[in-house]
N, C-alpha and C positions, 0 to 999 in steps of 0.2 A: 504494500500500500504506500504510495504517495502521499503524506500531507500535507496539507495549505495553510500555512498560521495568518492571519492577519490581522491579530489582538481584537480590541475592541469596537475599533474605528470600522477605515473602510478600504476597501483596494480591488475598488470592480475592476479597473483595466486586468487584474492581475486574475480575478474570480473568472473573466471573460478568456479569454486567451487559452487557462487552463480550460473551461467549456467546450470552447472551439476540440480538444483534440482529445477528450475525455473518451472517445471511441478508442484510444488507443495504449491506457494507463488506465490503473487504477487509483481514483483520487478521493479522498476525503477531504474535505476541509473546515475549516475551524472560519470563517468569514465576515461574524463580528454587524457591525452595521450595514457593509454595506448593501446595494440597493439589487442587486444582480443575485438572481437565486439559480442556481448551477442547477446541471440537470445530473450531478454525480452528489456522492451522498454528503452531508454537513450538516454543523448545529452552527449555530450563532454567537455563541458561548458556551462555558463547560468550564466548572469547578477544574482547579490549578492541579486536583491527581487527575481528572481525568485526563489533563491535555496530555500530562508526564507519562500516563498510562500509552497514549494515543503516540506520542513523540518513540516511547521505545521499542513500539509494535512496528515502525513505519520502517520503510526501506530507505526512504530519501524523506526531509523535511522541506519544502518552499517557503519560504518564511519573508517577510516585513525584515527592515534594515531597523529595529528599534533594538534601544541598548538592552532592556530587559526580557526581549524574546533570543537576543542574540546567548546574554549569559545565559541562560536559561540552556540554551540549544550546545553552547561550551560544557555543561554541567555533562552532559549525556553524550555529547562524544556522536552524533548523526553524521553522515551525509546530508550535507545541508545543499540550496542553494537561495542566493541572496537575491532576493528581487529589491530595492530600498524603495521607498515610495521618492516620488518626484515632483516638481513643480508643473513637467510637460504632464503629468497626470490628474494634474490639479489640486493640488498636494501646497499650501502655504510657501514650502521651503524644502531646499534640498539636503535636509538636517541629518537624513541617517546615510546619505551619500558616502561620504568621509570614512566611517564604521562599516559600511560595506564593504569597502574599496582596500581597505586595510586586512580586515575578515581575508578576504581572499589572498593578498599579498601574504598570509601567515601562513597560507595552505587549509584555514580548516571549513573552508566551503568554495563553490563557485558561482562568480555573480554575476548576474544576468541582469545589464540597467538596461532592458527592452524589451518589454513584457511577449512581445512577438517569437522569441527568440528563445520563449521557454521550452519547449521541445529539443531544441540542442543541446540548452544546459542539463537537461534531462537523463540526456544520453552521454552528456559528458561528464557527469556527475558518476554513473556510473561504470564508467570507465578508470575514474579516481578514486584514490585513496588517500581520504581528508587526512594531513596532520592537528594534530592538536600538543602547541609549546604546553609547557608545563612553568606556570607563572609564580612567583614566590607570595605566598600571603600574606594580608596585610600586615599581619600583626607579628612578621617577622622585622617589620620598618619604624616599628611605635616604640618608643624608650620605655626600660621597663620604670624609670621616676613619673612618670605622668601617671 
C-alpha cells in the first residue's frame, strides 16, 4: 500500500494526480480538508496511532513537506517521497520547500516538486534505498548546570 499524508489542511493538486493513476497503485490516503475526494480509499483524519499504524503497514509514504509529518516519517525509517506544498499550488508560501529539498539531499526520501511527476517518483522510490543519518540528541548539547 501506498500512503498519502496531507495532515490537516489540504493538497488537492497532490489528492488529484495520485486519482489520475490510482488504476495503477494501490493508494490510501490520509487527505485532511481538502476538497477532492479520491476514488481510492481515505479518511480525512485518524487519531496519531492510527496514522503510525497506517505509516508502518505502507510500502512507500507520499507525504506534505511539513516539519512534523516529516519527523514523524524520520521516526519510522519509510520510503518516503516529498511532495512540499507550493505557492504555484496555491499554497500562501513556499515554506516546506527548503525541508524538502534538504530531506532529499540526506538520502532519506525522494522529492517530487510537481505533482504530475508523481508516478516517476513512485517508481523511483522504489528503486531506492532511503538512508537515514543518525543525528545526536538534544540533550546531549544542554549543560548539565542549567
Amino acid at each position: 500500500m501506498i500512503l498519502i499524508l496531507v495532515s490537516t489542511g489540504h493538497f488537492d493538486p497532490l489528492i488529484q494526480a495520485c486519482d489520475k493513476i490510482r488504476d495503477r497503485f494501490d493508494f490510501f490516503g490520509q487527505i485532511g480538508m481538502s476538497y477532492t475526494e479520491p476514488s481510492f480509499p481515505f479518511v480525512r483524519t485518524a487519531p496519531p496511532a492510527e496514522i503510525q499504524r497506517l505509516i508502518q503497514e505502507a510500502e512507500i509514504v507520499i507525504s506534505h513537506g511539513g516539519t512534523g509529518m516529516l519527523s514523524q516519517l524520520y521516526q519510522f525509517q519509510k520510503p518516503t517521497i516529498i511532495v512540499p506544498k507550493q505557492i504555484r499550488y496555491g499554497e500562501a508560501n513556499d515554506s516546506q520547500v527548503e525541508l524538502a529539498i534538504k530531506w532529499a539531499q540526506l538520502g532519506m526520501g525522494i522529492l517530487c516538486m510537481d505533482v504530475n511527476k508523481i508516478e516517476d517518483a513512485i517508481h523511483e522510490c522504489r528503486k531506492t534505498q532511503p538512508q537515514f543519518p543518525q543525528f545526536p540528541k538534544l540533550g546531549g548539547f544542554l549543560s548539565p548546570s542549567l
